[in-house]
LUMMAR-729327 format. One line per field, with one value per residue: residue number from 1; x, y, z of N, C-alpha, C, O in turn. Coordinates in steps of 0.02 Angstrom, whole numbers. Example, Ala and Ser with C-alpha at 12.3 -4.5 7.8 and 13.67 -1.06 7.14 Angstrom:
! LUMMAR-729327
n <- 1,2
n_xx <- 660,642
n_yy <- -284,-112
n_zz <- 390,354
ca_xx <- 615,684
ca_yy <- -225,-53
ca_zz <- 390,357
c_xx <- 660,645
c_yy <- -165,2
c_zz <- 390,394
o_xx <- 712,670
o_yy <- -166,57
o_zz <- 423,402
***
This chain:
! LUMMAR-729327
n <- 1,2,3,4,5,6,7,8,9,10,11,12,13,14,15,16,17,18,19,20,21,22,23,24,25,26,27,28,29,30,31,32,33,34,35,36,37,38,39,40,41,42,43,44,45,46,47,48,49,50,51,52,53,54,55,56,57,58,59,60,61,62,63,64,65,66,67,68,69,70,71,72,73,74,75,76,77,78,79,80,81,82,83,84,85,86,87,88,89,90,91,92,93,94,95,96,97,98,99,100,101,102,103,104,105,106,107,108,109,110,111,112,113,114,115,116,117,118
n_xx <- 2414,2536,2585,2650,2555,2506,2591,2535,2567,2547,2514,2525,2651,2728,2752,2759,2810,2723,2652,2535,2366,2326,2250,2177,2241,2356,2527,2671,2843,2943,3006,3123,3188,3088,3033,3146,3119,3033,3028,3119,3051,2979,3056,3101,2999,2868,2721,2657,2542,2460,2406,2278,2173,2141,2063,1939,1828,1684,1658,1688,1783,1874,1934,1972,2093,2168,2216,2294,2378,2451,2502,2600,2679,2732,2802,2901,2983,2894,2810,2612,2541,2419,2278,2238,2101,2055,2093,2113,2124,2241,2323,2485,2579,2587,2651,2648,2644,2544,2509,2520,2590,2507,2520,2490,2312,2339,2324,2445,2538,2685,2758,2806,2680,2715,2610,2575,2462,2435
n_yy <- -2272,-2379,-2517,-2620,-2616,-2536,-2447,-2442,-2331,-2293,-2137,-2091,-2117,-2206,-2143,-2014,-1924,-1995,-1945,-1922,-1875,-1730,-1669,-1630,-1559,-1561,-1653,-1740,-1728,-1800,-1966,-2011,-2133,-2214,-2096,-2095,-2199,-2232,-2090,-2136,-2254,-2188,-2141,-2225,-2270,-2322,-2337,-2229,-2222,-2124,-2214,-2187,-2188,-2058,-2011,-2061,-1998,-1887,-1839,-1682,-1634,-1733,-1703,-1588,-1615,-1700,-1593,-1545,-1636,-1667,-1525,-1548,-1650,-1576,-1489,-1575,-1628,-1710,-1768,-1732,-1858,-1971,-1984,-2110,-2208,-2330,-2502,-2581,-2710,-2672,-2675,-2680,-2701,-2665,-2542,-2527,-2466,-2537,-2659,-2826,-2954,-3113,-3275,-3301,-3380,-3442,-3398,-3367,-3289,-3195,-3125,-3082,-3010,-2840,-2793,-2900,-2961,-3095
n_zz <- -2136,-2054,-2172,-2058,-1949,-1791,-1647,-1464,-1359,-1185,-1103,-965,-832,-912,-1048,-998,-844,-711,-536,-436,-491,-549,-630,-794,-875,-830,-882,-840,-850,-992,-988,-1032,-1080,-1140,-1214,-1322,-1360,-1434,-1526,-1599,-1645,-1730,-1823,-1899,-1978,-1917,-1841,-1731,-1591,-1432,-1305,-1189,-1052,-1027,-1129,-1127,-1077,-1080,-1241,-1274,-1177,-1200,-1319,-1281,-1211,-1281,-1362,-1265,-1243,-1363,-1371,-1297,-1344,-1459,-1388,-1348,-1443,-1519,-1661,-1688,-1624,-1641,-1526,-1433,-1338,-1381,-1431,-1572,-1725,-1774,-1686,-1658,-1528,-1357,-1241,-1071,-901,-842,-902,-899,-987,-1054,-1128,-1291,-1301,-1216,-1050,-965,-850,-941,-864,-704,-608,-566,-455,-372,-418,-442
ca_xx <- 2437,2616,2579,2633,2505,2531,2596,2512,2627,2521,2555,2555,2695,2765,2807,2775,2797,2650,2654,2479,2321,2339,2188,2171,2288,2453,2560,2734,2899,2941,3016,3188,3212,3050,3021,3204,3122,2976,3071,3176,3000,2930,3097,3096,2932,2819,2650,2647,2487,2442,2353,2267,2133,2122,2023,1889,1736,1681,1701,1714,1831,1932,1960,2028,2139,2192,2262,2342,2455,2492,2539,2643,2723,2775,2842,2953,3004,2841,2764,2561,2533,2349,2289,2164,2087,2050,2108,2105,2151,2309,2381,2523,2608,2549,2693,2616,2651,2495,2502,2539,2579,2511,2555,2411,2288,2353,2298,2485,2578,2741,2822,2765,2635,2732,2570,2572,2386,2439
ca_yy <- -2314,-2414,-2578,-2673,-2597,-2471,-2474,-2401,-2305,-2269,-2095,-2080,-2198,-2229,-2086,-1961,-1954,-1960,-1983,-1920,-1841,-1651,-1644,-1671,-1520,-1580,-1705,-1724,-1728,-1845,-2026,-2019,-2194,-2209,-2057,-2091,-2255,-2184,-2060,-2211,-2283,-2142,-2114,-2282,-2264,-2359,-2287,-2255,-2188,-2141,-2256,-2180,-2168,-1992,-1971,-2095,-1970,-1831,-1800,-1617,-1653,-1779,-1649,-1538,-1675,-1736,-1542,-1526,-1705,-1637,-1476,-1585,-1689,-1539,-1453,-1621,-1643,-1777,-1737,-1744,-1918,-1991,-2015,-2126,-2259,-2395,-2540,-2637,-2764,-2656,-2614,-2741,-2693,-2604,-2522,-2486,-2475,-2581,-2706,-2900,-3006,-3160,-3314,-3304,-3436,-3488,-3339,-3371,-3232,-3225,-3117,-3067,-2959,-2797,-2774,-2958,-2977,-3174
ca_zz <- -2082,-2067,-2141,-1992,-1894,-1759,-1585,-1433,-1289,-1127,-1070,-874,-802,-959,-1077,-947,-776,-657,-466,-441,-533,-551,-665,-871,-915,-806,-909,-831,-877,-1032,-974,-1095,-1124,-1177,-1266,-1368,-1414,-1480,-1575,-1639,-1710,-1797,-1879,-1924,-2017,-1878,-1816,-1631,-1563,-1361,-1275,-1136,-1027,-1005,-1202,-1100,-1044,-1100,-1293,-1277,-1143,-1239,-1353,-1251,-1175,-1360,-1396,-1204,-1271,-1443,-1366,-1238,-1403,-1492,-1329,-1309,-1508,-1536,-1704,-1679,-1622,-1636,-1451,-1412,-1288,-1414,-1470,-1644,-1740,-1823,-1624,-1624,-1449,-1318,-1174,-1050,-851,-776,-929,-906,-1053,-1063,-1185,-1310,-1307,-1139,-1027,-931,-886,-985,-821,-654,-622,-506,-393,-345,-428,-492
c_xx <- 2493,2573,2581,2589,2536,2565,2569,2570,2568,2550,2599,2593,2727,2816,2796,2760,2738,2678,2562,2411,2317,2296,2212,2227,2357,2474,2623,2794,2916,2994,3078,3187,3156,3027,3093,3182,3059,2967,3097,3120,2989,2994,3115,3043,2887,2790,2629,2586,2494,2396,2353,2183,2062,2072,1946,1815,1712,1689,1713,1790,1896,1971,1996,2081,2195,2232,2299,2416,2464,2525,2610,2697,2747,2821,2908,2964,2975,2806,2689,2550,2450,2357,2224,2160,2054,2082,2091,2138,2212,2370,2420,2592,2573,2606,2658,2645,2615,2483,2546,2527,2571,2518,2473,2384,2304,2315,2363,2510,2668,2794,2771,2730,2682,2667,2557,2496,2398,2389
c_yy <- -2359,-2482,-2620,-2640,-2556,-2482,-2402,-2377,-2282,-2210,-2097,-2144,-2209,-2191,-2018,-1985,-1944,-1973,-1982,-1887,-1775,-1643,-1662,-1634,-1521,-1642,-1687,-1736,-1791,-1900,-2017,-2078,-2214,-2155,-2066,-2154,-2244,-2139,-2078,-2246,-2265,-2121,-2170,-2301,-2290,-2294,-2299,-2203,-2182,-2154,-2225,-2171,-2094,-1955,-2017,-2072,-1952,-1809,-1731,-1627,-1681,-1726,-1587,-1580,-1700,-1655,-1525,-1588,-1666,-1559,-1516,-1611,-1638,-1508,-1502,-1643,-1709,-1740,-1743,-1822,-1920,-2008,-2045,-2183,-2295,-2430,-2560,-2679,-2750,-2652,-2681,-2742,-2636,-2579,-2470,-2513,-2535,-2631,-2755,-2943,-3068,-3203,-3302,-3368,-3476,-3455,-3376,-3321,-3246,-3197,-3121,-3013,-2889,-2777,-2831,-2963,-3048,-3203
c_zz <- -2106,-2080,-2086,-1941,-1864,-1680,-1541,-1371,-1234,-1105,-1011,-859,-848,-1010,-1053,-894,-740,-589,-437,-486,-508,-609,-739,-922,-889,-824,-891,-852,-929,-991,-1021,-1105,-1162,-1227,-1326,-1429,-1461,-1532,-1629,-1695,-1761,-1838,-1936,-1964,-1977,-1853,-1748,-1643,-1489,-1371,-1232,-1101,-1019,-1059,-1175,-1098,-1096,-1165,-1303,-1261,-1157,-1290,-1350,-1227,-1233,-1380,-1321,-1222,-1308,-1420,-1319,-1289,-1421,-1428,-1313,-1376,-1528,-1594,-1659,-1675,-1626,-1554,-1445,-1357,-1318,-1435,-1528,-1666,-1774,-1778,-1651,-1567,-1445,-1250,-1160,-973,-814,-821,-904,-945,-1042,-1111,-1222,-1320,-1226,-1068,-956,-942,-907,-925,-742,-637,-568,-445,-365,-368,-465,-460
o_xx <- 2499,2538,2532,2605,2587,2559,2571,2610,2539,2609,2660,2576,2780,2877,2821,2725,2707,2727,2532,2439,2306,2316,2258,2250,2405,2451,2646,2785,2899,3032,3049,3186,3169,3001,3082,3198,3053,2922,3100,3129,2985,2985,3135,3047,2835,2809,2602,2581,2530,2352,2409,2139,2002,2046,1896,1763,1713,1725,1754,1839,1952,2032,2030,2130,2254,2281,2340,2477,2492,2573,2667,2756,2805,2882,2955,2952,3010,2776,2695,2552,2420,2406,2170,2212,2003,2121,2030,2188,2242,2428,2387,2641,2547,2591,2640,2667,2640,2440,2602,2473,2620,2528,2418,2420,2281,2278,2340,2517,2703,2851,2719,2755,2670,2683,2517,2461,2369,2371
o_yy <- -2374,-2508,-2652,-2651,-2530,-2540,-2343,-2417,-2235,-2214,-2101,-2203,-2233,-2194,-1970,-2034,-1891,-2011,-2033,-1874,-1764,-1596,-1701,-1653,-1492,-1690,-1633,-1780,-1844,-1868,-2020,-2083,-2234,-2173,-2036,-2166,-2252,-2139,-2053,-2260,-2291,-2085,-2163,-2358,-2281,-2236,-2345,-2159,-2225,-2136,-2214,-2147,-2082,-1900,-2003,-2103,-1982,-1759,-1719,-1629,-1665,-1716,-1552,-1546,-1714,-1660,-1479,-1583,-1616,-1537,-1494,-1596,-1638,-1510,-1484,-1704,-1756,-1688,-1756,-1851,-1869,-2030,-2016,-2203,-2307,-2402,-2552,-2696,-2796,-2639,-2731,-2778,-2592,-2611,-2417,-2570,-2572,-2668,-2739,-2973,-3095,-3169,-3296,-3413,-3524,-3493,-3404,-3294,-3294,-3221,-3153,-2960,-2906,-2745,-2822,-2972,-3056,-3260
o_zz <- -2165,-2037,-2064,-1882,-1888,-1659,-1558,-1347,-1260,-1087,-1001,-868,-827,-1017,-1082,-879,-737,-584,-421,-539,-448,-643,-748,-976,-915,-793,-911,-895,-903,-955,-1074,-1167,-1219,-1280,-1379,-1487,-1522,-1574,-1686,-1754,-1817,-1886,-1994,-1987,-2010,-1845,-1718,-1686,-1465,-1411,-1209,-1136,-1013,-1052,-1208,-1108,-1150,-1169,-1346,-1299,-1137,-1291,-1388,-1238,-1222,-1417,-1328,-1215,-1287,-1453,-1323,-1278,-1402,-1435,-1278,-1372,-1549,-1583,-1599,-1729,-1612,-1523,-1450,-1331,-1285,-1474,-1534,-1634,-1802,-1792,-1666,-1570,-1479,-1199,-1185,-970,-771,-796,-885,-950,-1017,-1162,-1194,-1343,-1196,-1036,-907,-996,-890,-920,-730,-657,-510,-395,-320,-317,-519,-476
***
């Protein structure tokens, strides 16, 4: 693991596109500005992982889900990323679509939330 810890990327919404759920084996088209910067990390020596949901149920399931991404990464010039739906104490960012940063220790947010949930 990269000393400075790792960073997480959220798939759907973020480094691929979603509009709706088409089941555990449709991941859509890669996001370019985000996938370039992601690119940009790991060439940079930093340790991105996905963050997602979708490794949540099912561990069989997850497992099939975890080689439908990695086939998805190599198909879009992503080595094997780790994918998971945990946090720890090494993540240090998380981009993600439905995240809102707040100040720490304050529990203010630092922008506005886009679904109006303030």
């Amino acid at each position: 693991m990269s000393a400075a810890g790792w960073i997480g990327v959220d798939l759907d919404g973020t480094l691929a596109y979603y509009d709706k759920w088409r089941g555990h084996q449709h991941i859509g088209f890669p996001i370019r500005p985000m996938m370039d910067r992601v690119k940009r990390w790991i060439a940079d020596g930093r340790l991105v992982k996905i963050f997602t949901a979708r490794v949540s149920g099912d561990p069989a399931e997850a497992e099939e889900v975890r080689r439908s991404i990695g086939s998805w990464c190599a198909l879009n010039g992503l080595p094997q990323l780790e994918v998971t739906c945990v946090k720890d104490y090494h993540m240090i960012e998380l981009w993600d679509d439905r995240a809102v940063q707040v100040v720490a220790n304050e529990g203010i947010p630092v922008g506005k939330s886009t679904r109006g949930l303030e």
